[in-house]
C-alpha positions as CSV (number, residue, x, y, z in Angstrom):
1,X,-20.4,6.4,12.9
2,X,-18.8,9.8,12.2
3,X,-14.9,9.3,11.1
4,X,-12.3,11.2,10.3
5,X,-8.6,10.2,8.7
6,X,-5.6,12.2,9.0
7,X,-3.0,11.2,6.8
8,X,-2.3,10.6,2.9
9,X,-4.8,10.5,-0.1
10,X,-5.1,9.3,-3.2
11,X,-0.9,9.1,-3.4
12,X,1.6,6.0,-4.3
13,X,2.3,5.4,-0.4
14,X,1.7,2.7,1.7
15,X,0.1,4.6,4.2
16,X,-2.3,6.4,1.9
17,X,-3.4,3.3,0.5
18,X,-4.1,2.0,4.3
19,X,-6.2,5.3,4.6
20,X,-8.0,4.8,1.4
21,X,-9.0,0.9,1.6
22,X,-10.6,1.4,5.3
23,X,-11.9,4.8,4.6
24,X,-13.8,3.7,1.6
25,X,-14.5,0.5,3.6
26,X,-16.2,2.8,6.3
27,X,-18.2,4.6,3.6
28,X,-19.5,1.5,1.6
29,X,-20.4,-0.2,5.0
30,X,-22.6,3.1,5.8
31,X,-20.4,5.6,8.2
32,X,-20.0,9.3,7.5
33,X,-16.0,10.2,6.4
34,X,-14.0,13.4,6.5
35,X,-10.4,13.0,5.3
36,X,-7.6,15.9,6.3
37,X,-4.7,15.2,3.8
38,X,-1.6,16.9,2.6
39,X,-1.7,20.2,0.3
40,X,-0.7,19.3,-3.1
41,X,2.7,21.1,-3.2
42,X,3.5,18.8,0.0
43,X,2.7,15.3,-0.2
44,X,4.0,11.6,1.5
45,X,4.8,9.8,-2.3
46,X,5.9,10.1,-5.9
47,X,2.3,10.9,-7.5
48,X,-0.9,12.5,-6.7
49,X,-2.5,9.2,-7.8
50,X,-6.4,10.8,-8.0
51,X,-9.2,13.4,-8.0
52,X,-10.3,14.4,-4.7
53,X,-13.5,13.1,-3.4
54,X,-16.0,15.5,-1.6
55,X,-15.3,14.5,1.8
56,X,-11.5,15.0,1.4
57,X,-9.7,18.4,2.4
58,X,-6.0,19.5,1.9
59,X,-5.0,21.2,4.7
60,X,-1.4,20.2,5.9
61,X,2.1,19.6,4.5
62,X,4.4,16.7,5.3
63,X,6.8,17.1,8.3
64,X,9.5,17.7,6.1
65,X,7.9,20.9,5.1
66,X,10.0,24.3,5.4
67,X,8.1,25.8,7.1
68,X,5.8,22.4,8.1
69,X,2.0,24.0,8.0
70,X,-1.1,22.9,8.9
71,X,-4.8,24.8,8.7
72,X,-6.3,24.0,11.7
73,X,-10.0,25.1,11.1
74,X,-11.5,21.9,9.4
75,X,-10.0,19.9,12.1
76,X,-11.7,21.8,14.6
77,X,-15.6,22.9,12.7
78,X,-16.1,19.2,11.0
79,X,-18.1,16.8,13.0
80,X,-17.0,13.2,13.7
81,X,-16.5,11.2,16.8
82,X,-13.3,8.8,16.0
83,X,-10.1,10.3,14.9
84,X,-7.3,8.2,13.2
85,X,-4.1,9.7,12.1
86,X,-1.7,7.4,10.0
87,X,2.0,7.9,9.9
88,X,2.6,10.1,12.4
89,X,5.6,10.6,11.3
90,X,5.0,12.6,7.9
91,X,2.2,14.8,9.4
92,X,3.3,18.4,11.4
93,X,3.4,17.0,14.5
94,X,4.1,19.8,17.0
95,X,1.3,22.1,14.4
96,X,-1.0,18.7,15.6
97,X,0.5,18.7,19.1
98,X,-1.2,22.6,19.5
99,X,-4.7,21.3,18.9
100,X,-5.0,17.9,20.0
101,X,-6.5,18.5,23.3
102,X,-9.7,20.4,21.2
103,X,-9.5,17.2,19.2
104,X,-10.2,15.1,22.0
105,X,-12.9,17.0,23.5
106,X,-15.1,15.9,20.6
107,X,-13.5,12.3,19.9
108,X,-11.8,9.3,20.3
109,X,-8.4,9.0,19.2
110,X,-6.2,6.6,17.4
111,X,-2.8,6.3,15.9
112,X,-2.0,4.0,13.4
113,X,1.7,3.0,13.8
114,X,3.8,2.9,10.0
115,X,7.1,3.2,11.4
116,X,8.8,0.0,11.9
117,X,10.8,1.5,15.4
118,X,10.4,3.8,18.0
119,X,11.6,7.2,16.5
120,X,13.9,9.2,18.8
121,X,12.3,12.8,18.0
122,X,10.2,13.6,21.1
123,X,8.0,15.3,19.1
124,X,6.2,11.6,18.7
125,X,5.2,10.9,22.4
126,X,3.3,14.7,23.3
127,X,-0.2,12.7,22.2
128,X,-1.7,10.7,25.1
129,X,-3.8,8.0,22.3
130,X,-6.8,6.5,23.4
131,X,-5.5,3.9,21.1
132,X,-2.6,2.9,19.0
133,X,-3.1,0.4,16.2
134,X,-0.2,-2.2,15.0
135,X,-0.6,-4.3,11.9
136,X,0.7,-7.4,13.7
137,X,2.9,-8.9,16.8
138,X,6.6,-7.6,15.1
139,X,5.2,-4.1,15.9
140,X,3.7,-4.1,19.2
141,X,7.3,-6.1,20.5
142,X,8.8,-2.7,20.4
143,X,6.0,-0.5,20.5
144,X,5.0,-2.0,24.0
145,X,8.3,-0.9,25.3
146,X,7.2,2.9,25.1
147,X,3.6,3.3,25.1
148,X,1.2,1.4,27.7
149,X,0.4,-1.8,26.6
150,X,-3.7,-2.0,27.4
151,X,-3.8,0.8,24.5
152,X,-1.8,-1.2,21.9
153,X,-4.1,-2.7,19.7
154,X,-3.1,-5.4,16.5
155,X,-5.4,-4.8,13.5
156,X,-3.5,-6.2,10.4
157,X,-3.0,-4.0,7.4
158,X,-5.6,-4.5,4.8
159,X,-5.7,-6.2,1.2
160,X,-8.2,-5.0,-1.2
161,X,-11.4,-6.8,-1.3
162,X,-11.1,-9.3,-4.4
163,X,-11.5,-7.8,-7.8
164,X,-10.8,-10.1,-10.8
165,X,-11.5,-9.3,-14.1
166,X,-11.4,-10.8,-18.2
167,X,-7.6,-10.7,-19.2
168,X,-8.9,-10.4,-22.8
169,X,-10.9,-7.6,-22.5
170,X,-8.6,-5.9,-19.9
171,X,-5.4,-6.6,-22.7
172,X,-7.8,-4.9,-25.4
173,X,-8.8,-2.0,-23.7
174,X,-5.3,-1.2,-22.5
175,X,-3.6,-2.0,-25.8
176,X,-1.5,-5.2,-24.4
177,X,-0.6,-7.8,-26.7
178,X,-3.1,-10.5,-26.3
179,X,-0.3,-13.7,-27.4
180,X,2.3,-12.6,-24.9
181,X,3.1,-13.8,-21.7
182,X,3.5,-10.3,-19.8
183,X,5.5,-9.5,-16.5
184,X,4.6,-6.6,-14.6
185,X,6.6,-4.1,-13.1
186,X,5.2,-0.7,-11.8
187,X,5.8,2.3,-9.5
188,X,8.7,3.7,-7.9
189,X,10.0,0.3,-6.8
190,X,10.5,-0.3,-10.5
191,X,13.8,0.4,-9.6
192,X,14.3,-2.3,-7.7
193,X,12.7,-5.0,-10.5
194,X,15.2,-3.1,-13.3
195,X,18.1,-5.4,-12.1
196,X,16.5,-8.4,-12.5
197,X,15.2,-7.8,-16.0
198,X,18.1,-9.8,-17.8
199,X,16.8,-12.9,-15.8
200,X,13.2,-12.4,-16.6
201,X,14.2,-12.1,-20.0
202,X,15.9,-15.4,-20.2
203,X,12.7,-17.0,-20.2
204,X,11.6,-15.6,-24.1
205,X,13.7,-18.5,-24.7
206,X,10.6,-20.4,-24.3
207,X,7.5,-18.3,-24.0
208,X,6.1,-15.2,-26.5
209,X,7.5,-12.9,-23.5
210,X,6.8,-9.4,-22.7
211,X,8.0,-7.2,-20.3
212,X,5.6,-4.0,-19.1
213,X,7.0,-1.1,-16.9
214,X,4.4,1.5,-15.3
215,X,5.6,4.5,-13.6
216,X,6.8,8.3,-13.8
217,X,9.5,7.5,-11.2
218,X,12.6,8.8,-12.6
219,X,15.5,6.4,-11.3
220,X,12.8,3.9,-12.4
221,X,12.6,5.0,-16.0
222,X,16.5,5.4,-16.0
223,X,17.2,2.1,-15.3
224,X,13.8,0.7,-17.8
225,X,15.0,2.8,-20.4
226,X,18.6,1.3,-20.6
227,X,17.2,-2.5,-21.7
228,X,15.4,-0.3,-24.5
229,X,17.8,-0.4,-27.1
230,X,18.8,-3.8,-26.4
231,X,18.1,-7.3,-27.2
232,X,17.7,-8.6,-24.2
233,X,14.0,-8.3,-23.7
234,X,10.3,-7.2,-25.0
235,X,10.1,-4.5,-22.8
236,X,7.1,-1.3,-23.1
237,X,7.8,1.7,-20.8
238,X,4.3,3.6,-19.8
239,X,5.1,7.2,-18.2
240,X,2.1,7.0,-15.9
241,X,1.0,6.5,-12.2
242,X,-2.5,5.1,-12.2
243,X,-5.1,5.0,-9.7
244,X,-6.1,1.5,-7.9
245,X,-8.8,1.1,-10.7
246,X,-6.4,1.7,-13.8
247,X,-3.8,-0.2,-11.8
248,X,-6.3,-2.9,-11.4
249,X,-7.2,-3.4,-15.3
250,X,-3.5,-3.4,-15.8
251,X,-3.5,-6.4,-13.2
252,X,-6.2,-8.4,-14.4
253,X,-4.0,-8.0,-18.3
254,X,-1.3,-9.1,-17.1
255,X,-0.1,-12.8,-16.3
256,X,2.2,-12.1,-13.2
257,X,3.8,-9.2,-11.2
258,X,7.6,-9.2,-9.9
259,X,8.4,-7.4,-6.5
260,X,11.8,-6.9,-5.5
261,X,12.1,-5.5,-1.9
262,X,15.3,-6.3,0.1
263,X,15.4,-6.3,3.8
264,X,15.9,-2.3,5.5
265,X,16.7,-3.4,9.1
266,X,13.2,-2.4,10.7
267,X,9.6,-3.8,11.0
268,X,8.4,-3.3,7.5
269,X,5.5,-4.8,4.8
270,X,5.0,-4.6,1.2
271,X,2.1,-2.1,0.8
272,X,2.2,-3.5,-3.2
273,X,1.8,-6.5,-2.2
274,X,-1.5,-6.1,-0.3
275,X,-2.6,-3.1,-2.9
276,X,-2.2,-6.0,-5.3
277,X,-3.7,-9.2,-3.8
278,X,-7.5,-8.8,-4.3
279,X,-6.8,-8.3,-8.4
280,X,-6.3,-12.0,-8.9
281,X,-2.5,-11.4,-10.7
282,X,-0.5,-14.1,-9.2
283,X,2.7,-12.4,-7.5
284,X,6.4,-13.5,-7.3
285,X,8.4,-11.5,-4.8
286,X,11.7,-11.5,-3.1
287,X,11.5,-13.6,0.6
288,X,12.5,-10.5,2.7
289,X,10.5,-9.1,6.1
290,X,8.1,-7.3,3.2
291,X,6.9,-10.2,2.5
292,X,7.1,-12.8,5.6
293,X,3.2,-12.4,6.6
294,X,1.9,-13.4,2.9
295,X,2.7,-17.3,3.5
296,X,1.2,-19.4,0.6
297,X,-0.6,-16.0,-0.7
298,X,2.5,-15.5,-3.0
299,X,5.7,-17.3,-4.7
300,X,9.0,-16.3,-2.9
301,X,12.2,-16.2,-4.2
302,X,15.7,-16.2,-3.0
303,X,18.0,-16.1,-6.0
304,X,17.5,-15.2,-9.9
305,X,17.1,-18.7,-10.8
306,X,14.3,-19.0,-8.0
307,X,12.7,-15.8,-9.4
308,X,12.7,-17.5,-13.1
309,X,11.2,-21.0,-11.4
310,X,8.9,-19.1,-10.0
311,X,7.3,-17.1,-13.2
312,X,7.5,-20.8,-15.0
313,X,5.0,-21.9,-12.5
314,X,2.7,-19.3,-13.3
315,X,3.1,-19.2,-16.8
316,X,2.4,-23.1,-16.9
317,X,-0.2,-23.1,-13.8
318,X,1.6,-25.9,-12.4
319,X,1.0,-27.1,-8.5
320,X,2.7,-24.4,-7.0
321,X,0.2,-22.0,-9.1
322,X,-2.6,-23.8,-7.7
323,X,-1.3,-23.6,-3.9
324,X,-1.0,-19.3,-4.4
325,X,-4.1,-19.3,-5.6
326,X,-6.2,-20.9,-2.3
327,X,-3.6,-19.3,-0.4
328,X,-4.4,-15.7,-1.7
329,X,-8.2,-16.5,-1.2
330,X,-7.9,-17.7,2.2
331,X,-5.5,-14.6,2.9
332,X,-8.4,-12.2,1.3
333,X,-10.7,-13.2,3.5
334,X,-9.1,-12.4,6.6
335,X,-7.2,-9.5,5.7
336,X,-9.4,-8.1,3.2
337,X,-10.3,-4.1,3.5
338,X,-14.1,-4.8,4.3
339,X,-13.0,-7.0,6.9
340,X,-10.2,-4.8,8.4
341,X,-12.4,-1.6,8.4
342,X,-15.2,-3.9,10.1
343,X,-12.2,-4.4,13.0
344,X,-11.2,-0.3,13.4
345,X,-15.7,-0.8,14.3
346,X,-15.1,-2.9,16.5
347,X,-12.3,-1.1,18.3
348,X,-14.4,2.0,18.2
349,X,-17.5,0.5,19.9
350,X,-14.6,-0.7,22.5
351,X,-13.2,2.7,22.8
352,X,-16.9,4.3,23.8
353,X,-18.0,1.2,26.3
């Protein structure tokens, strides 16, 4: 099949990394890709997280854009047959809006919904879909109240395919202590992990602890940088924003990753959280609606002493260790980005008869 993605690239957003786990699904499982993403000046994210591939072309800013712009030639000369635009919301839309009927001369199109409500800008609704994806039922209860339902379709969002790797070898290539227990923070939502550091660090009271910190973000490295010249914890500050592959060697070093996400009001998911899965790291995250789809996939916590309880159970693998373990395999499978991209097929194959 002949696809093509509108939407982020190779940046540290959740829906780039939607774009680039089915994309590259749809490429390993055989299909022809073209990807129209944002200029480099004008980008959804932090970080430009990697080099473009050949099938990849900048040719929009964000909506937020002064002037927003948008080149509509590769849109209209590249060949493909099913066109899926995610977030909706950061692209030009009204740029869009002027050549979507040429769009849908030559193919099938689908929105995949990020926003977690209806948006109020009527700038949103001027596309008639042939289908709009939701990642699961919290989205289509309100997006069934604006769009017909019998094009609303549920694909969840995807996980990467598992990708373990030797902790020892990982921790030597990246320079990582190899007799320290190490806690992972990384990214923009650093920021969010920086408060609980003095909790985290109560636990060198009984393991050779070490606390790592990976981003450029700068509220991030503010609040990183202020444990520095304190006692209160191990802690290393990389200035970096890797790709998934150097984010997954830092994974497979370390011995757990801490998310922090607080309820916003709105549908939302943890993007991290699924970027994360497939790498084997065992994950202990704040109960919140980021987080209320992983199940048994991950450890939830609901206070700081839950949040130390629930690093002690991976550092000593105890039962609970154990239970996220099956529970992340069984999530893989279901959710994976081989299987996800397998159901966008499926909707496609619907979509032509």
């Amino acid at each position: 099949m002949k696809i093509a993605i509108m939407g982020g690239w190779n940046t540290d957003s959740g829906a780039s990394y939607h774009s680039e786990m089915i994309g590259r699904a749809f490429i390993e499982q055989g299909h022809q890709l073209k990807v129209f993403t944002f200029y480099e000046d004008s980008f959804h994210g932090t970080s430009i997280t990697g080099e473009n591939e050949d099938y990849v072309t900048r040719c929009m800013t964000t909506s937020n854009a002064k002037p927003p712009r948008l080149n509509p030639v590769p849109f209209l000369t590249e060949e493909y047959d099913y066109f899926i635009v995610e977030d909706l919301g950061m692209l030009p839309k009204d740029l869009l809006g002027k050549i979507f009927h040429r769009i849908r001369k030559k193919a099938k199109t689908i929105n995949v919904v990020h926003d977690g409500a209806l948006a109020e800008d009527p700038s949103f609704y001027q596309f008639d879909w042939d289908a709009i994806v939701s990642f699961d039922s919290r989205y289509i209860n309100f997006l069934k109240k604006a769009y017909d339902k019998d094009k609303i379709h549920m694909i969840p969002y995807p996980a990467h395919n598992m990708q373990t790797g030797d902790k020892k070898a990982a921790r030597e290539k990246l320079g990582l202590p190899q007799d320290k227990k190490i806690v992972l923070t990384f990214g923009p939502a650093s920021q969010m992990v920086a408060p609980l550091i003095p909790a985290i660090s109560s636990l060198k009271n009984d393991y050779p602890l070490h606390i790592l910190g990976i981003t450029n973000h700068d509220r991030s490295l503010k609040l990183l940088k202020a444990f520095k010249p304190s006692s209160i914890a191990d802690i290393e500050i990389r200035v970096d924003a890797p790709d998934i592959n150097k984010l997954y060697e830092y994974l497979q070093a370390v011995d757990v990753l801490v998310v922090n996400k607080p309820n916003v009001g709105r549908v939302v998911l943890s993007s991290t959280i699924f970027q994360c899965l497939g790498s084997g790291c065992p994950i202990v995250a704040l109960a919140s609606d980021f987080t209320v789809m992983f199940g048994d996939a991950i450890i939830s916590f609901t206070s700081t002493k839950e949040l130390v309880s629930g690093i002690k159970s991976v550092f000593d693998k105890d039962k609970r260790y154990e239970v996220i373990n099956k529970g992340r395999e069984k999530f893989i499978k279901e959710n994976s980005a081989t299987a996800v991209a397998g159901k966008f097929i499926e909707l496609f194959k619907k979509l032509t008869g």
